[in-house]
One Martini backbone bead per residue (centre of mass of N, CA, C, O) as a GRO file, in nm:
protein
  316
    1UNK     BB    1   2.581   2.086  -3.593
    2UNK     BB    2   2.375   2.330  -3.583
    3UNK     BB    3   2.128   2.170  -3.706
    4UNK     BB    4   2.151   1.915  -3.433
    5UNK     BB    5   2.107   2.113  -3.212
    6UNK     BB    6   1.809   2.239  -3.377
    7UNK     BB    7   1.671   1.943  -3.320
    8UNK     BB    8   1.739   1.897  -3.004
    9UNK     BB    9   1.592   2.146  -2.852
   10UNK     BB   10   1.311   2.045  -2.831
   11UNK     BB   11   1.370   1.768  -2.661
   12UNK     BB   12   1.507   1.925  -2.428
   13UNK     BB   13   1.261   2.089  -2.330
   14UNK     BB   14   1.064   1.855  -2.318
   15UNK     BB   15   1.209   1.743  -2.081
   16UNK     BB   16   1.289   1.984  -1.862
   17UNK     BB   17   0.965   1.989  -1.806
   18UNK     BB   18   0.910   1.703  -1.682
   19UNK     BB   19   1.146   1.737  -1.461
   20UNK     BB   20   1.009   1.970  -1.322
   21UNK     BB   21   0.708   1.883  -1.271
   22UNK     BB   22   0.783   1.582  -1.109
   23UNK     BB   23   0.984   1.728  -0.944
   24UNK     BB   24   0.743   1.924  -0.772
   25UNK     BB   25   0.644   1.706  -0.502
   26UNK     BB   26   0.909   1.713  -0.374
   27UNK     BB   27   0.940   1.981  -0.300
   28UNK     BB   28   0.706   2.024  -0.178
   29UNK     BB   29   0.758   1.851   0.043
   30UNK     BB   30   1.021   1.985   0.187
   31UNK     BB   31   0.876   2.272   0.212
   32UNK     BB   32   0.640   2.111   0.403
   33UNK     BB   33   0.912   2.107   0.667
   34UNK     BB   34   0.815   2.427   0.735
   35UNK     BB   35   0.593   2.524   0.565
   36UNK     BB   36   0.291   2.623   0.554
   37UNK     BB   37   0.095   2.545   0.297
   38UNK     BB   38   0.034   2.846   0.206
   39UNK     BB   39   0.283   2.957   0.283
   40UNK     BB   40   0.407   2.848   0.036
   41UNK     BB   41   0.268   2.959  -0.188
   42UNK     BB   42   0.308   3.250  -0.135
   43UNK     BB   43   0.611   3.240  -0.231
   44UNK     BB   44   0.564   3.119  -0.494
   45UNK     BB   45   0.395   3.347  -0.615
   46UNK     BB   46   0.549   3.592  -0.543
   47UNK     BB   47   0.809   3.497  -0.721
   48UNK     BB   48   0.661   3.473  -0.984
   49UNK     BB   49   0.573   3.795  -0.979
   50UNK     BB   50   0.775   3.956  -0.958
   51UNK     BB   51   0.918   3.872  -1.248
   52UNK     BB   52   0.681   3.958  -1.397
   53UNK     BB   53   0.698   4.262  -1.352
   54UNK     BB   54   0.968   4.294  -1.516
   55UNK     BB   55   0.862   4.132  -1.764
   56UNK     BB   56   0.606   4.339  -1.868
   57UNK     BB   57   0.676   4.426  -2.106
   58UNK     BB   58   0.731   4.159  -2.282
   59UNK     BB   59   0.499   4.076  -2.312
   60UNK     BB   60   0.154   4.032  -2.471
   61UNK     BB   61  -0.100   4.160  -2.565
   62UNK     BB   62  -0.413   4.173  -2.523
   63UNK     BB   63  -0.782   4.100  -2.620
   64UNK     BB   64  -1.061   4.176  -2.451
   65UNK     BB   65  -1.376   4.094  -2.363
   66UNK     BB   66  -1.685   4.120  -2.290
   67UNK     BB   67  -1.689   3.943  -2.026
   68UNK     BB   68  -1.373   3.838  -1.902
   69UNK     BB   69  -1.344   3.868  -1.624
   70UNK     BB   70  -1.510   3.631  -1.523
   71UNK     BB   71  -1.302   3.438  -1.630
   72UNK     BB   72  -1.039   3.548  -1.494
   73UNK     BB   73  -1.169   3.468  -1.208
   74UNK     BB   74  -1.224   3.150  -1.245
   75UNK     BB   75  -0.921   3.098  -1.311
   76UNK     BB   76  -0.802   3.149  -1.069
   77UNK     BB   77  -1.020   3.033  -0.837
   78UNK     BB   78  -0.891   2.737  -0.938
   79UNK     BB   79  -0.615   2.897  -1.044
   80UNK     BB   80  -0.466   2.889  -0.720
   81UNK     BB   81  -0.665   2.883  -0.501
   82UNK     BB   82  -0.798   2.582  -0.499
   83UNK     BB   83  -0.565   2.398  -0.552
   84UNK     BB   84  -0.320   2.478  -0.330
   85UNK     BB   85  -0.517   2.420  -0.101
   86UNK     BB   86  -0.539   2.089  -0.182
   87UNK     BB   87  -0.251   2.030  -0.244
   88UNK     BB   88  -0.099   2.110  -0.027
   89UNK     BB   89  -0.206   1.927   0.183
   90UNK     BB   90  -0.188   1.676   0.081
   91UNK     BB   91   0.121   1.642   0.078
   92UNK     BB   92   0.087   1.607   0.413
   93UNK     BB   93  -0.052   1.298   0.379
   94UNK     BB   94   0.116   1.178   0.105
   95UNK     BB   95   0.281   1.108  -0.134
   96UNK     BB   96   0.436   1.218  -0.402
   97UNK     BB   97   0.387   0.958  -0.587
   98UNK     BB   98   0.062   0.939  -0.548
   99UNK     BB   99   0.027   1.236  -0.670
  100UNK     BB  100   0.150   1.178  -0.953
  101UNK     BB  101  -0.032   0.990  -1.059
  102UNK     BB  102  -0.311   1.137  -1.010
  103UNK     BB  103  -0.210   1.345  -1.231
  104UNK     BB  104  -0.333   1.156  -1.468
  105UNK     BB  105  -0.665   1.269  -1.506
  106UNK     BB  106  -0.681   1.506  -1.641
  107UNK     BB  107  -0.733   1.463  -1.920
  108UNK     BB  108  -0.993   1.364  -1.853
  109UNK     BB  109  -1.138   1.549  -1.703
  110UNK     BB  110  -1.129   1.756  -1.975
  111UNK     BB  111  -1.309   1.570  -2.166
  112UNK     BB  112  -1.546   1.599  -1.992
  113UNK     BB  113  -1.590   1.890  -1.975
  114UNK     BB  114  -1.615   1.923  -2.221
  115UNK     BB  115  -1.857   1.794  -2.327
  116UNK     BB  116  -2.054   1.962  -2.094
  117UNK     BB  117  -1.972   2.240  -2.220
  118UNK     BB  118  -1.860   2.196  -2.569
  119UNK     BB  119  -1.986   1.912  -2.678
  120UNK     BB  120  -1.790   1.731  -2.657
  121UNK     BB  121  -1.728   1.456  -2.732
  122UNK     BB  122  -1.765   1.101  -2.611
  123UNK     BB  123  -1.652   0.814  -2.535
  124UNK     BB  124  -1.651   0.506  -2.392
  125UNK     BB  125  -1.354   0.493  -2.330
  126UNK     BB  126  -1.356   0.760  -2.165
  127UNK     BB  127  -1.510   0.660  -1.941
  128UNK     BB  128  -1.395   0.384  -1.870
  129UNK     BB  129  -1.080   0.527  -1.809
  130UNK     BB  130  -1.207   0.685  -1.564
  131UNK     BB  131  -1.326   0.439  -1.385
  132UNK     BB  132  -0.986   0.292  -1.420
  133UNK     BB  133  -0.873   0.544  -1.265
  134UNK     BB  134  -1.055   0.561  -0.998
  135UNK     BB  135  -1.000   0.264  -0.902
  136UNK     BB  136  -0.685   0.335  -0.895
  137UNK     BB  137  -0.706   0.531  -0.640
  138UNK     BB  138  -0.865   0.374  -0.444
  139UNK     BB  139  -0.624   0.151  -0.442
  140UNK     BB  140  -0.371   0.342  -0.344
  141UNK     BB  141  -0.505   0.414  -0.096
  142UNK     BB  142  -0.605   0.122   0.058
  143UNK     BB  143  -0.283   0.004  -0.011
  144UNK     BB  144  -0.245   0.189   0.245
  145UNK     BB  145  -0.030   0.274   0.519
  146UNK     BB  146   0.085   0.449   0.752
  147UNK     BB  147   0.343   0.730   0.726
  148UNK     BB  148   0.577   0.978   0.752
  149UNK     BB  149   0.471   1.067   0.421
  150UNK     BB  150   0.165   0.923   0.515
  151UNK     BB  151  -0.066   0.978   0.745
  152UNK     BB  152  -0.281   0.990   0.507
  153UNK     BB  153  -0.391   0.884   0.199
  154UNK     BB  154  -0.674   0.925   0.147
  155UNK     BB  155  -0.705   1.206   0.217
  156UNK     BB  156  -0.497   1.321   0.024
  157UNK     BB  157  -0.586   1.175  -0.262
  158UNK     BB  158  -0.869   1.340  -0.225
  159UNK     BB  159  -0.749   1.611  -0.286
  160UNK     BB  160  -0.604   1.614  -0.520
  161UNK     BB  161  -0.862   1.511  -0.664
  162UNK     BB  162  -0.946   1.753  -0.640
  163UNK     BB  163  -0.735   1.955  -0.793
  164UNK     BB  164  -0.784   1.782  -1.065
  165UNK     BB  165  -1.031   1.955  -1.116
  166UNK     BB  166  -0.940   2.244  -1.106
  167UNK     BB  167  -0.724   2.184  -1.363
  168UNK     BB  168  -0.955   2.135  -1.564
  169UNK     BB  169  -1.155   2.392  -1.491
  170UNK     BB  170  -0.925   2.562  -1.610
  171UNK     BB  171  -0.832   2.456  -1.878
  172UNK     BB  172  -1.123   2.525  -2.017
  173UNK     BB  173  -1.080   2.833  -1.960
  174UNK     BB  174  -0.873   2.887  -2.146
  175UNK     BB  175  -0.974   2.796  -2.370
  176UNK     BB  176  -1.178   3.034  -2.374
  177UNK     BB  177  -0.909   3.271  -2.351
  178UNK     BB  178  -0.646   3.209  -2.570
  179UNK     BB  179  -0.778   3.413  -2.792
  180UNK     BB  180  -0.709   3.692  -2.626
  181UNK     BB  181  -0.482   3.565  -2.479
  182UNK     BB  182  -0.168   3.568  -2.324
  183UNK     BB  183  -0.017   3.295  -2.145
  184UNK     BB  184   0.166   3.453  -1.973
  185UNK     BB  185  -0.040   3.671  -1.875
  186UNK     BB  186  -0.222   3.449  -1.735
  187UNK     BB  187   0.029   3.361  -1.550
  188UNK     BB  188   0.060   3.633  -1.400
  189UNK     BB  189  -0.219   3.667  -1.304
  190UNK     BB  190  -0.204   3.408  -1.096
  191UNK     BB  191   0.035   3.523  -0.957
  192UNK     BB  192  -0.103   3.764  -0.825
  193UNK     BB  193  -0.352   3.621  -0.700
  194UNK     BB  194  -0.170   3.421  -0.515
  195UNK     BB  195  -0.024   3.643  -0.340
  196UNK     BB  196  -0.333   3.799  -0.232
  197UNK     BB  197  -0.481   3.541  -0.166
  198UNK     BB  198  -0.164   3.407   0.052
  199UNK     BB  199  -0.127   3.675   0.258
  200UNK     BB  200  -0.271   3.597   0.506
  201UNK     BB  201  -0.152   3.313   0.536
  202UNK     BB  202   0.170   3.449   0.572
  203UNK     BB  203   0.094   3.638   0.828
  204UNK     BB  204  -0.013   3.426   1.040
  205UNK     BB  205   0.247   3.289   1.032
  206UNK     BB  206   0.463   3.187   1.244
  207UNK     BB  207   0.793   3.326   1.311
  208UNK     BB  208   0.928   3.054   1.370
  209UNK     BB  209   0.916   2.951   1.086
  210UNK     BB  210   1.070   3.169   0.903
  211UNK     BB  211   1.359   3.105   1.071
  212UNK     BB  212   1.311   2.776   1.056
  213UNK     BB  213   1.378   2.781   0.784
  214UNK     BB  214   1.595   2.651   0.570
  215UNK     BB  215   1.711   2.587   0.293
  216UNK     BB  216   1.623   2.393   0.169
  217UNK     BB  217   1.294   2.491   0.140
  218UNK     BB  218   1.363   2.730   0.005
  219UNK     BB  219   1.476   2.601  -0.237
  220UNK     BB  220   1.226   2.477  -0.302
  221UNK     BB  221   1.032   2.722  -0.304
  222UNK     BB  222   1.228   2.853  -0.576
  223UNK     BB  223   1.186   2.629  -0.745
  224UNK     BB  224   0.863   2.640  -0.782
  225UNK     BB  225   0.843   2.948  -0.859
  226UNK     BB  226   1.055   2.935  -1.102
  227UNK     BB  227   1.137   2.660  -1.242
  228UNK     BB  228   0.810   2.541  -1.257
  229UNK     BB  229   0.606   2.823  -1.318
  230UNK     BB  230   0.854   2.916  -1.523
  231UNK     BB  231   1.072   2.743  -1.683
  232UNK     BB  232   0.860   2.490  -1.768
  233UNK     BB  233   0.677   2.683  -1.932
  234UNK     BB  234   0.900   2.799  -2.109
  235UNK     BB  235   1.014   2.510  -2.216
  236UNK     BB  236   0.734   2.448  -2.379
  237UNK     BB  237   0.690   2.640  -2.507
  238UNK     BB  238   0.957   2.584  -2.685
  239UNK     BB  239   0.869   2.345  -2.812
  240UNK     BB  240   0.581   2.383  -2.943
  241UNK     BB  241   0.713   2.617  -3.154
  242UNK     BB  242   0.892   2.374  -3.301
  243UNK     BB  243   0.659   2.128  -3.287
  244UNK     BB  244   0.429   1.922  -3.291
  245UNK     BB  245   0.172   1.930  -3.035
  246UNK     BB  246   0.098   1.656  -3.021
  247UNK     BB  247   0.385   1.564  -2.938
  248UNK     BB  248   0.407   1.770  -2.679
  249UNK     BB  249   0.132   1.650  -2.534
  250UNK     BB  250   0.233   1.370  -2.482
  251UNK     BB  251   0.480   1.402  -2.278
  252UNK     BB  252   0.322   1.451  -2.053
  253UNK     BB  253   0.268   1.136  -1.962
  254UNK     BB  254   0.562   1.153  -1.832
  255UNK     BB  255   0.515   1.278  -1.540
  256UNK     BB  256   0.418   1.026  -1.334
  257UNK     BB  257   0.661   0.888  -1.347
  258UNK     BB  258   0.867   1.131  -1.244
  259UNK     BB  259   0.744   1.148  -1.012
  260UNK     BB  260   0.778   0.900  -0.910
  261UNK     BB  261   1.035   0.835  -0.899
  262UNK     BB  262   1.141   1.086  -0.732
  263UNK     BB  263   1.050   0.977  -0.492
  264UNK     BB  264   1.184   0.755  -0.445
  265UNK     BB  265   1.493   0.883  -0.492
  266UNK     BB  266   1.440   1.157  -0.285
  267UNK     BB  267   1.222   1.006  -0.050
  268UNK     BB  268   1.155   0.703  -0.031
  269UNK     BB  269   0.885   0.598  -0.168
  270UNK     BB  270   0.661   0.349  -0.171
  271UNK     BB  271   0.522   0.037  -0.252
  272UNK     BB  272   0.260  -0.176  -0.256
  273UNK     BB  273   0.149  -0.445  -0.458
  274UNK     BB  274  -0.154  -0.268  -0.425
  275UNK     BB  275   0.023   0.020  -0.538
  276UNK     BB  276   0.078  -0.076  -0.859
  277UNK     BB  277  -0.150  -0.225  -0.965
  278UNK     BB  278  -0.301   0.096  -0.931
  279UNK     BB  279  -0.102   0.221  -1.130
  280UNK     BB  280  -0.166   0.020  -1.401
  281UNK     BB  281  -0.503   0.094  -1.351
  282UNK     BB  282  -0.435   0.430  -1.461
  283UNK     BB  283  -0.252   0.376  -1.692
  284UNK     BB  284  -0.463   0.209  -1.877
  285UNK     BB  285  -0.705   0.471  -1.807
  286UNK     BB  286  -0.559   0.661  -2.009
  287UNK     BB  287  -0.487   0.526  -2.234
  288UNK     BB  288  -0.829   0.419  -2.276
  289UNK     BB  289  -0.877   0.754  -2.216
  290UNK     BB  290  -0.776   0.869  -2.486
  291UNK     BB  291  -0.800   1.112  -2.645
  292UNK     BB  292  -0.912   1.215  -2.991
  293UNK     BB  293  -0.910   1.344  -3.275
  294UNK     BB  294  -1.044   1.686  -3.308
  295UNK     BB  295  -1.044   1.716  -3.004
  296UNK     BB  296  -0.761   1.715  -2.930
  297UNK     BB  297  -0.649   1.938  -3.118
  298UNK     BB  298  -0.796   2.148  -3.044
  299UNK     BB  299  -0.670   2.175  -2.729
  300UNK     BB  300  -0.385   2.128  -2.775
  301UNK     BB  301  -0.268   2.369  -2.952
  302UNK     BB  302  -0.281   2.543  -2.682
  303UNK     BB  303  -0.082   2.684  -2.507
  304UNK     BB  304  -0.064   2.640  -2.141
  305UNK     BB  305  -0.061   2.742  -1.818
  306UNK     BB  306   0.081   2.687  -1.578
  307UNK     BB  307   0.026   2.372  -1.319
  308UNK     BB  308   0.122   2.343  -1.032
  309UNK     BB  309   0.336   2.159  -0.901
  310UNK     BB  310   0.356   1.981  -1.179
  311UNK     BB  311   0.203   2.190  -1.388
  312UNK     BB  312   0.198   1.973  -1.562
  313UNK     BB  313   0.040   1.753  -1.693
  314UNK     BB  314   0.018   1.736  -1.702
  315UNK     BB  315  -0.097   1.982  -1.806
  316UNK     BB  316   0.015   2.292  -1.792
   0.00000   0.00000   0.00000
């Protein structure tokens, strides 16, 4: 039994990082009836940095590299800085689901900057996917009308579509820095610069917003700043560790139906006929530049700090 129950636990890890992840764009929805956007980044920040502080003991040391500052700030600077910026907006915009959608680009975006920057392979499927994945983003702001929990898709869509291009090039940035640097410590150096970051943001936010929020809003808060940035990031680092990572990084690939999902079941959100189409072909452009061979495994192979409201699917 005790056995049945250790072989069990890493695919229970690994799934409820992925309910944490899908589920944090409705969160994030419910939180921003309440608070203005960056005002809500910086409880979040502030909330998961807080943790981080108590639990500096337990970190692991770091073996920082000179000239590693560059990279650390533009790893902030990436995330949480630019993202939560694009993210936060977009969701004042979109639904959670088409924002849940649209971050399955992720990881093609990830394998084209690999490309780019260090020269890893690329093939034409991974174009190819690219394309049928942009071309299906388009086609799910094209195939919204106005509503009031999407009052512009497109402009949402494109911010987003901002956002996941943040979290591409934070994922390479650390890339170049999880051989020296422990990813807890990464995780919790951004959650300090997003606190430090979207403070004059929320110094700045009306008294009358902090006072006016509910519960719900607050809980969902802090759903996103403890379950989602630190649960989720906690529970997929023990999946990793016990399972191979190949199998744990492909998990990542249902978070985008579970924001779907969580959107209608929680948010009442809709899909027009021509943009279920339009997720049929991001799903297609995913599958068909679905990265391979050694280069996904270089890649992969190393756990990631969590990112963005829905923290990883993509990758964490």
């Amino acid at each position: 039994m005790a056995n049945r129950t250790a072989s069990a636990l890493p695919t229970l890890c690994l799934a409820g990082a992925v309910v944490l992840w899908g589920s944090s764009f409705v969160a994030a929805k419910q939180a921003l009836t309440a608070f203005a956007p960056l005002a809500l980044v910086f409880v979040r920040m502030a909330l998961a940095a807080a943790v981080f502080a108590c639990a500096r003991p337990l970190l692991k040391p770091s073996r920082p590299a000179p000239g590693d500052w560059k990279w650390l700030a533009l790893l902030c600077l990436f995330q949480p800085c630019l993202y939560f910026i694009f993210e936060s907006h977009a969701l004042t915009l979109t639904t959670a689901s088409q924002a849940g959608v649209i971050s399955s680009l992720v990881p093609l975006l990830v394998t084209v900057g690999a490309r780019v920057f260090f020269a890893e392979p690329l093939s034409a499927r991974t174009v190819a996917g690219l394309f049928l994945c942009l071309a299906g983003v388009a086609g799910l702001s094209l195939g919204a009308g106005g509503e009031a929990e999407a009052p512009s898709p497109a402009a949402g869509n494109l911010l987003e579509l901002a956002a996941m291009a943040c979290a591409a090039g934070y994922m390479l940035v650390v890339k170049h820095l999880c051989a020296r640097h422990d990813t807890w410590r990464l995780t919790a150096l951004q959650c300090y610069a997003g606190a430090v970051f979207f403070l004059p943001a929320a110094l700045g936010a009306p008294a009358d917003m902090w006072r006016a929020a509910n519960t719900s809003a607050w809980a969902s808060a802090a759903y996103l700043g403890l379950g989602v940035t630190i649960g989720a990031f906690g529970l997929y680092n023990m999946a990793m560790a016990r399972m191979p990572a190949g199998r744990a990084s492909m998990a990542i690939n249902l978070v985008p139906p579970a924001a779907l999902v969580a959107g209608v079941v929680c948010r009442g959100d809709t899909l027009t006929p021509e943009q279920m189409l339009a997720c049929a072909a991001i799903a297609a452009g995913v599958l068909l530049g679905r990265p391979g061979g050694a280069s996904k495994t270089r890649f992969r192979n190393k756990p990631l700090p969590a990112q963005g409201a829905s923290g990883a699917e993509h990758v964490p």
